[in-house]
N, C-alpha and C positions, 0 to 999 in steps of 0.2 A: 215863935220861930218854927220855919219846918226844915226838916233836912231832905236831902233827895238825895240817895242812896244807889251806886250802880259799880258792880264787880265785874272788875276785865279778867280773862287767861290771859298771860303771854308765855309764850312759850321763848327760851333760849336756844336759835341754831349755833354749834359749834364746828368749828372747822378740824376737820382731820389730816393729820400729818402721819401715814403710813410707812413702817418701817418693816421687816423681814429680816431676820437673823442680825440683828443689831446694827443694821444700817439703815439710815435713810435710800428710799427709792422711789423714780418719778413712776404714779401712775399711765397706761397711756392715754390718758386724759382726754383732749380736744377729739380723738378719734373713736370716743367711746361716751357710753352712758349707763348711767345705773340712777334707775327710780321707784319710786319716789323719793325727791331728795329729802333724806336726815330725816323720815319720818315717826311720827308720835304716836303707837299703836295701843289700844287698851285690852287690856288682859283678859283672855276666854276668847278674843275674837280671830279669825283667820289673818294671815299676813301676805301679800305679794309682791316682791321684787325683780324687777325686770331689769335684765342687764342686754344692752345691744353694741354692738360693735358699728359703727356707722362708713366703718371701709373695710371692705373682704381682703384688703392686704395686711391687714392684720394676724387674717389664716393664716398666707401665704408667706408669712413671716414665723410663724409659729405651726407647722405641717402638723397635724396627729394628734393637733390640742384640742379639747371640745370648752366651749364655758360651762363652769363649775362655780358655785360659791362655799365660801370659807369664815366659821364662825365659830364661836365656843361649841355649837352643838355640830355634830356629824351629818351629812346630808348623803343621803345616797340617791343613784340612777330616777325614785321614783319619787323624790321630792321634787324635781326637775321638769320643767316640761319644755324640751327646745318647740322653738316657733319656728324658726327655721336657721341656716347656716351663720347666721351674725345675730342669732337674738336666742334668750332662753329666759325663763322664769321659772324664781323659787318658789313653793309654794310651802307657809309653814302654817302648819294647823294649832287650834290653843296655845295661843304665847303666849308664854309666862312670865315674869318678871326676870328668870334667868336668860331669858333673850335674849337684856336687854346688851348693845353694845354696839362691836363695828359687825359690819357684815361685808365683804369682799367681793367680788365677779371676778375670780381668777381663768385662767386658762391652764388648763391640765391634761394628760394623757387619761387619767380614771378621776371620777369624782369621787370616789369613795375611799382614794389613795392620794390624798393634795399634794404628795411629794415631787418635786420641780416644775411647782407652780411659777407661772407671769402674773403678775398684780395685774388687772384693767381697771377698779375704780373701788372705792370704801364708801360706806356711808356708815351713819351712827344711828342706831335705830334704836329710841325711846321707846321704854314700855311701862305702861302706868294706869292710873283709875282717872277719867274727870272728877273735877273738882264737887264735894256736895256744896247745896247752897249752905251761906254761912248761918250761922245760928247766935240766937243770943247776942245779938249786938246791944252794944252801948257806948257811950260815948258822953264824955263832962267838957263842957267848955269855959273856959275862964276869960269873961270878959271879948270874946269871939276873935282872942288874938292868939290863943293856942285850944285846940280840941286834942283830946286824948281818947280811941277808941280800942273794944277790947271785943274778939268775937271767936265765936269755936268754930275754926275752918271744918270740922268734918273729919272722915278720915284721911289715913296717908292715901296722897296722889301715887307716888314715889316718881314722879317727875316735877323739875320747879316751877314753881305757880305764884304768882304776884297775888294779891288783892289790891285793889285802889280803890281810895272811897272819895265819891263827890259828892257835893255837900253845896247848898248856896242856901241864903239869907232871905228870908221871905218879910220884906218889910212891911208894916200896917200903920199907918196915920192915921189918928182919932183927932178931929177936928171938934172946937171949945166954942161955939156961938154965943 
């Protein structure tokens, strides 16, 4: 018998429901963007977030605001780089596992003071290790109507990670002349 052995990531996206001072609130959504969506970043390496506003009357609805984003950690003027009047990027250096979470594109009078911010969009940004290869596999089968395997995934990801294992039957005929 041989087994043929093959390990998938899958990653889980989760959908964000943003609130602000204990209420729900629509972000403005369809007229905006913030990417990469819900991304999966591994630790030590640089991160970029790009928030655009896809109508200038969004300014014109919000006079004096510039985009700013809004996360556990503080961002000032020089983490920021506007690209032009509807578009700016974060730019965060060695992220670390306390990154990890939602990250905001708000509208604000100072970035460095988020007090009577507009929400424009959320995302949840995973931060973690890929996965090692697994080690130590094993596996019993009884009778090839249950297989039980047992393997030491490595260390922590700290993001959720499947294994899957395939497996098929490699059958051999000896023929009795």
């Amino acid at each position: 018998m041989t087994s043929l052995l093959c390990f998938m990531l899958l990653f889980n996206i989760h959908y964000i429901q943003s609130s602000y001072l204990g209420r729900d609130i629509q972000p403005l959504g369809s007229i905006t963007g913030l990417s990469p969506d819900d991304p999966y970043i591994e630790i030590g390496k640089d991160m970029n977030l790009t928030c655009v506003l896809n109508n200038e009357s969004v300014l014109k609805q919000y006079p004096n605001k510039k985009i700013c984003f809004d996360a556990k950690r503080n961002f000032s003027d020089k983490d920021i780089t506007v690209i032009n009047k509807t578009a700016a990027m974060l730019h965060v250096v060695n992220v670390s596992l306390s990154d990890k979470g939602v990250f905001n594109c708000v509208l604000s009078l100072n970035c460095s003071n988020l007090f009577n911010k507009t929400l424009v969009q959320g995302q949840i940004v995973s931060v973690g290790l890929p996965p090692d290869v697994p080690s130590n596999l094993s596996c019993i089968s009884y009778n090839l109507k249950k297989m039980i395997c047992t393997w030491n995934p490595g260390r922590p990801t700290h993001i959720h990670t499947t294994y899957r294992l395939y497996w098929t039957i490699q059958q051999t005929f000896e023929y009795l002349w």
